[in-house]
N, C-alpha and C positions, 0 to 999 in steps of 0.2 A: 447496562450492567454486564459484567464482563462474565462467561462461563466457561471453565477452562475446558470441561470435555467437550461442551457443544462444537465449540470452535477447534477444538484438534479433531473431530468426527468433522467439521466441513473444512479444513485443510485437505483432508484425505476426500473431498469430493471434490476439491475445485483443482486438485493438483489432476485428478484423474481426466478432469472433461481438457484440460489443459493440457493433458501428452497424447491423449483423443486427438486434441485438435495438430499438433505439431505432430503426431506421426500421418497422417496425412500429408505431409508437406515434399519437396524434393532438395537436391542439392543446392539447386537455383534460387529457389524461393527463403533458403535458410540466409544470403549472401544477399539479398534485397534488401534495401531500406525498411525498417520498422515503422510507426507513428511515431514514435522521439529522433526529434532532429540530432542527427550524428549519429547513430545507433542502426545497424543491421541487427534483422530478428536475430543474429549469431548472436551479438551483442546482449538482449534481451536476456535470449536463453541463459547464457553467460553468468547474468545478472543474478536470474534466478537462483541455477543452482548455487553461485556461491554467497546468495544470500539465505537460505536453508542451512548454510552449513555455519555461517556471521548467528545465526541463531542460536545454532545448537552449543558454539560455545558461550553465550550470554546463558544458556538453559546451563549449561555444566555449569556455569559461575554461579547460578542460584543454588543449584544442588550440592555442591561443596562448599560454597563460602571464596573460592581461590578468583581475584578478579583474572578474569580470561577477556580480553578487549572481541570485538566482534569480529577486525581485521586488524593484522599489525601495521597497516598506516593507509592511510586515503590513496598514494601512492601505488601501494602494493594491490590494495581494492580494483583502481583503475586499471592497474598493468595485467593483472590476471583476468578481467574480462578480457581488454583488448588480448591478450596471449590467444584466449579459448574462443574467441567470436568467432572464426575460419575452419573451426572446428567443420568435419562430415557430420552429416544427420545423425547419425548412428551412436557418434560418440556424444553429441548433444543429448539425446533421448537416454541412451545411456546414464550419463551423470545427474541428469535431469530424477532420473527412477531413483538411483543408489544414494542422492542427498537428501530426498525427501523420506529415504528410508529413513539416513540419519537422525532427521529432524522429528521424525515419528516416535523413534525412542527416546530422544532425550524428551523431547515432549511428554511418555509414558514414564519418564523414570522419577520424573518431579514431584517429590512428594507433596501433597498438600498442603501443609505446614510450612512449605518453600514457596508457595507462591505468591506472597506477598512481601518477597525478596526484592529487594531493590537493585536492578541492577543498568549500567551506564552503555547506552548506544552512539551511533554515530553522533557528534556535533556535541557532544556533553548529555543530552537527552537521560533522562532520569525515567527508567520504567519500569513498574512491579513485573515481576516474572508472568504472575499470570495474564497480564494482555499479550504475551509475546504468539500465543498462538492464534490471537486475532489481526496479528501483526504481520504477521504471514499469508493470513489467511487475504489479506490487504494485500501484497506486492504480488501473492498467486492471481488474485480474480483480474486487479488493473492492470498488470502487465499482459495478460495474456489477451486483452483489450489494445494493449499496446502492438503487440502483433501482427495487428490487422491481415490476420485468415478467416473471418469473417464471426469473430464473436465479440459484440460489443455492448457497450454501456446498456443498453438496449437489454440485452441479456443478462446483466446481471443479476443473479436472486433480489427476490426485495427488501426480503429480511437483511441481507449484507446492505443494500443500498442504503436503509435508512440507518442501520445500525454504523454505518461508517460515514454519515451526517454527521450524527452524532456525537462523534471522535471529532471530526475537523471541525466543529462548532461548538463542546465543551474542553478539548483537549489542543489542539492542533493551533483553532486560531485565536482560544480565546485568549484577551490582556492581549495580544499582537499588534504591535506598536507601529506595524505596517498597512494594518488592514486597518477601516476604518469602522464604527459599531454598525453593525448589518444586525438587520431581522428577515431572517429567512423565513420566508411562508412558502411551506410544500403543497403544493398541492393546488392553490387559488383558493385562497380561503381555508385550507387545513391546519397542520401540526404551524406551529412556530417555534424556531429557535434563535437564540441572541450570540454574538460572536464578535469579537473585535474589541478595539480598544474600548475601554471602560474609563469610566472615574471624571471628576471635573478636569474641564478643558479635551475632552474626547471628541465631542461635539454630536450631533446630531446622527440619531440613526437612518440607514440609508434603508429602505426594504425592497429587496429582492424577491421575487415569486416568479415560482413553474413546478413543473412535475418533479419529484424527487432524483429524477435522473438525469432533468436537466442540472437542479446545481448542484450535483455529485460531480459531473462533466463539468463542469465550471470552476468550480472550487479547485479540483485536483489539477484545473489545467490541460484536460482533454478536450474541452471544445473552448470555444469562446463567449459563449454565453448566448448562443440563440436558442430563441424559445423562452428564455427569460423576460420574465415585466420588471421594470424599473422606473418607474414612474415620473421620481423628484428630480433624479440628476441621472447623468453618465452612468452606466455600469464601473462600479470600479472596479481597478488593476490589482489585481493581488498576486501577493508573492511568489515566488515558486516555491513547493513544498519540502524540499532538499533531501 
């Protein structure tokens, strides 16, 4: 269940542990490789803030009604990270604070009665305004996982870990016509959830089981699946998340 203040009150905690962690850093280390292949933490950083900012005009599009697209083209997305990835530390930290301010008002300016506004993100994606602050609160916690300055999956709140299960096994993969039907069991024997293609001719569910934070790392793509039980077959290969 989605709650729009809880989740704009833990933006504003996980953006905080997250310039925490990147103002410790040096010149060197911002110009290193990240955990995503091709991408320098510059890159990262990058990423972030101008996706704080891809938000705040989806948040403006719900509050007026005016469609405001997220970036004016996938092109322009890419070229403005790579522009800003070489950025100094300073200027990083810098934009990193003044988008998240951004993103904090328009967050605060949403009225309630707007957030059940439909509005269109990357790929066609269709999504009520008010998950948008748990949407963030999603590209804040796993990027800054992506990182790799030492805060990882490991670390993530638990509340977030299960609650963005959740998302990628009622929202993300479910009816995905690449993934195959999976039953995920957290824990060895706890929560279960169902995910993946449905309906006849699906075929058989596969069941996956570990700690909640192994298939959080799995699912999104950050690990490869160890720590995982899979009993029947192979672990399967699933999509990249886009």
């Amino acid at each position: 269940m989605t709650d729009y203040a809880r989740d704009a009150a833990a933006v504003r905690g996980a953006t905080d542990r997250l310039l925490s962690g990147v103002s410790r850093l040096d010149e060197t280390a911002v110009r290193e490789p990240s955990l995503l292949p091709g991408w320098t933490r510059g890159h990262v950083l990058a990423h972030l803030a101008r996706n704080a900012d891809a938000l705040v005009n989806l948040l403006t599009w719900a509050r007026t009604g005016v469609p405001t697209p997220m970036y004016p083209s996938e092109d322009a997305r890419d070229r403005d990270i790579e522009e800003a990835a070489a950025r100094p530390l300073p200027v990083h930290l810098d934009d990193l604070r003044t988008s998240a301010f951004r993103f904090y008002s328009a967050a605060a300016a949403l009225p309630a009665a707007r957030r059940s506004y439909e509005v269109t993100m990357r790929r066609g994606v269709i999504e009520p305004a008010g998950r948008l602050p748990f949407r963030r609160l999603v590209e804040v916690e796993l990027h800054h996982v992506d990182l790799g300055i030492g805060y990882t999956l490991a670390d993530l709140p638990a509340e977030f870990v299960e609650r963005e299960l959740d998302f990628l096994a009622e929202v993300k993969f479910a009816g995905h016509p690449e993934v195959p039907p999976l039953r995920l069991v957290s824990g060895w024997g706890g929560r279960v959830r169902w995910t993946g293609r449905a309906g006849e001719g699906a075929g058989p569910a596969v069941t996956v089981e570990g700690s909640p934070t192994a298939l959080l790392g799995w699912l999104t793509g950050r690990t490869d699946g160890s720590g995982l039980s899979c009993p029947d077959t192979p672990l399967p290969t699933l999509p990249p998340l886009g």
